[in-house]
C-alpha positions, 0 to 999 in steps of 0.5 A: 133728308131725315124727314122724307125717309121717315115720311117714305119708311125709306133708309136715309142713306137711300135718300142721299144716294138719290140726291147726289144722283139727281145733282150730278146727272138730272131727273131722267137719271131717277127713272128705273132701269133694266136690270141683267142681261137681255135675251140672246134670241128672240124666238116668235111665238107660233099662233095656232094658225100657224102650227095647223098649216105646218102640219 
């Protein structure tokens, strides 16, 4: 592990937290994920079409 986070200029501790997390869940666990809260609303955006007939 030492040798691929001197090879990556990563944290040794990085590469073992990413090993148990393959061993214990898989490769899909590895993937990124999205982080904080998601919107509440979704507002649409208006298109200049719409914004000229609401006139």
């Amino acid at each position: 592990m030492a040798e691929v986070a001197v090879r990556f200029d990563i944290l040794p501790a990085q590469v073992s937290t990413w090993c148990s997390i393959f061993e214990r869940e898989g490769i899909t666990a590895l993937n990124p994920q999205s982080k904080g809260r998601s919107p509440k609303v979704n507002h649409p955006k208006k298109t200049a079409a719409a914004a000229r007939t609401s006139k």
